[in-house]
N, C-alpha and C positions, 0 to 999 in steps of 0.2 A: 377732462380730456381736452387739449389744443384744439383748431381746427387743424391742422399740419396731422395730427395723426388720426382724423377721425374721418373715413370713407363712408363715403353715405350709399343706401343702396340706391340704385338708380333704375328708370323702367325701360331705358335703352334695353340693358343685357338680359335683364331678367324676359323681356320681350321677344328678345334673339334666340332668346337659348328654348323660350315653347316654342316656336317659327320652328328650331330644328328638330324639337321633338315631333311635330306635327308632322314633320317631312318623312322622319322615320318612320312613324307610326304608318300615312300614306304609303310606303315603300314595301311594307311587309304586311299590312292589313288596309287595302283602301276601302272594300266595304263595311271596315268596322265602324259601329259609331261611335270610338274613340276617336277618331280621327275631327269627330265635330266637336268633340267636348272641348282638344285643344283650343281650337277655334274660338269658341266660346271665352275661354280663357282670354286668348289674343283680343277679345273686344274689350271685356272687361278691364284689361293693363292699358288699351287705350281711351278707357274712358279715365281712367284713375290719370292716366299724364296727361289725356288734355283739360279733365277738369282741374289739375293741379293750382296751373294759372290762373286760371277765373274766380277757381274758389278763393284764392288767397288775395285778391281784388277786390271779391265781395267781405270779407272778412276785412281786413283794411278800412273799407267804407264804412262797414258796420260800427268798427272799433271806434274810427271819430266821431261817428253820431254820437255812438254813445253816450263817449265821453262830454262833447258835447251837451248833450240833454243832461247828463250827471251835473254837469257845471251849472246849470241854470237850476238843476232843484236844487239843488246845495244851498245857492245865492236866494233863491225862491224863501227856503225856508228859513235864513236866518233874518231875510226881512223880516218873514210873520213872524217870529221870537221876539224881534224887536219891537214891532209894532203892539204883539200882544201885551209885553212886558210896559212899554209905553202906557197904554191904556189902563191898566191895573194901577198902577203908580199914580199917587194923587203930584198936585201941581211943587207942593216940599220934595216930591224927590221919595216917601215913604210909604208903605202900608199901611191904609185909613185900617183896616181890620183883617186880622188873620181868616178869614172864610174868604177874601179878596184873593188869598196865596192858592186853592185847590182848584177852581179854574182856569187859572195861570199854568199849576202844576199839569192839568188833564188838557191842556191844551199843549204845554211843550211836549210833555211824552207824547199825545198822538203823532203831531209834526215829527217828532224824530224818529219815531217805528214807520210812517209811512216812506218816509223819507230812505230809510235804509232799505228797506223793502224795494222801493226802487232803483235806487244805486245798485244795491245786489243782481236785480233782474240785469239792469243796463249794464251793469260791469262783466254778466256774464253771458249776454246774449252774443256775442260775437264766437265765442267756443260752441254756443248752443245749435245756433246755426252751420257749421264746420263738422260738425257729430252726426247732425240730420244724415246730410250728404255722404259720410264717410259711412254711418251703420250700414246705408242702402249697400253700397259696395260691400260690404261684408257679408250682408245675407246673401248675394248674390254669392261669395265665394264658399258661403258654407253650405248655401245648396249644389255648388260643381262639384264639391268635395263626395256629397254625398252619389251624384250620379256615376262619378268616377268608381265610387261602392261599388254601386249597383252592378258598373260596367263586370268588377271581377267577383262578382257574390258565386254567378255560376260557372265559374272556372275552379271546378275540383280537379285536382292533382290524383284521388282516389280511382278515377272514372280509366285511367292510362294504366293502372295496375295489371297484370294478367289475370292475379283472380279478382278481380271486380265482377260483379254479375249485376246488369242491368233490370231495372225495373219497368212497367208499362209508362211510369211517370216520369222515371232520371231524365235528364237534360241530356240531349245528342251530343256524346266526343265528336265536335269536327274540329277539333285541334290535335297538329301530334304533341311530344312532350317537348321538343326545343321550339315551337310556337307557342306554346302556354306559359311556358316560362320569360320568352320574348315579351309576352303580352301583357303578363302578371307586372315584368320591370317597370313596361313602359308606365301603368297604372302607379307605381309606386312612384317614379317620377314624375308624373303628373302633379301626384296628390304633393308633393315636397313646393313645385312651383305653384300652386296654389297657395302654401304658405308663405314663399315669396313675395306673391303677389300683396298677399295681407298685410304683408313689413311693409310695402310698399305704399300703401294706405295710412299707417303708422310714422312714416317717417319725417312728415311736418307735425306731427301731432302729437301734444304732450296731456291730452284729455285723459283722465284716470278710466272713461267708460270705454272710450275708443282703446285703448289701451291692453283691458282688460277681454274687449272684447276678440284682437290678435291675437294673444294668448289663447284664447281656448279656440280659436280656430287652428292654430300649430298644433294645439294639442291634440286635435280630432283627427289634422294629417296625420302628424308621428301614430298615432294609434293605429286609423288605419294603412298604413304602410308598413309598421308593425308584422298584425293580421296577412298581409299580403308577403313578407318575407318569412312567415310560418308556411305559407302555401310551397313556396318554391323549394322550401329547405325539405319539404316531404312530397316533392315529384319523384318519380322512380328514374335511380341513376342510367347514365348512357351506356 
């Protein structure tokens, strides 16, 4: 896909748009404590865009170190090849005796396994570093998802019935049925910009863990937001 047709998401809207959820939510529920969780949300999208910048500075940095250091073991160990190979070699140029050759042999393969070994590390520390920072943000988002749960666990649509009959236990209806179902939305749209938020963490980032790990946080909204549009669809009609 071009750049001309590929729209990235960005934390400007995705930030506007909880700002107005929040205001709704405040408008028709201020003492709820949904109205924090938004909140909560709004810090979270701006730690994700202002650490956007920085991270990708330190990642930068990290990357020419790296490379960097990779260059010098590279050059490092083709010296010691040489030199070991030098030293084995009599002054013709040949192998005085073949037991001269498995030395040589157990001395290039270690230089070369240590050597990759650290290329590898260094080639991959600058993503390694990028995943830290981004996983954090993401438990953060899979635990709001989950309070967001919690917020409509006890919002039964059963409790508004006329034959419902209450127990010494049930949860108090202080909701009528066009506030619960008001409330129920607002939860399900929460939990959607929560997954926004998640792309939004995913969106410089081509890490397969980071990646994977967006995924099954979308997955956890879509499910429970699922869950929450079985509630509304069995509140009793107007």
């Amino acid at each position: 896909m071009t750049r001309d047709l590929h729209e990235p998401l960005e934390a400007g809207p995705v930030r506007a748009t909880v700002t107005r959820l929040q205001d709704r939510i405040a408008a028709r529920f201020p003492e709820r404590g949904l109205r924090k969780v938004a909140g909560d949300l709004l810090l979270i999208i701006d730690e994700v865009e202002s650490g956007a910048g920085e991270a990708q500075g330190r990642i930068r940095t990290a990357r020419l170190a790296s490379r960097a250091l990779m260059g010098l073991i590279l050059a490092g160990t083709v010296v010691a090849l040489v030199l070991a190979v030098r030293d084995t070699l009599r002054f013709d140029g040949v192998f005085s005796s073949s037991l001269e050759v498995l030395p040589l042999i157990e001395t290039v393969i270690n230089d070369l396994v240590f050597a990759g070994i650290a290329v590898f590390f260094l080639w991959s520390f600058p993503e390694r570093l990028q995943r830290g920072r981004t996983l954090a943000l993401l438990h953060q988002l899979r635990s709001t998802a989950h309070i967001i749960d919690m917020h409509q666990l006890t919002k039964d649509p059963e409790q508004l019935r006329p034959s419902f009959v209450p127990t010494p236990v049930s949860q108090p209806a202080d909701m009528t049925r066009d506030e619960m179902e008001r409330y129920l939305d607002y939860c399900s749209e929460l939990l959607s910009l929560v997954g926004k938020t998640a792309a939004l963490c995913a969106e410089e980032s081509r890490d397969a863990v980071v990646l994977d790990t967006v995924n099954s946080i979308e997955d956890l909204t879509t499910g429970m937001s699922r869950k929450i549009w079985q509630k509304i669809s069995t509140l009793p009609p107007l």
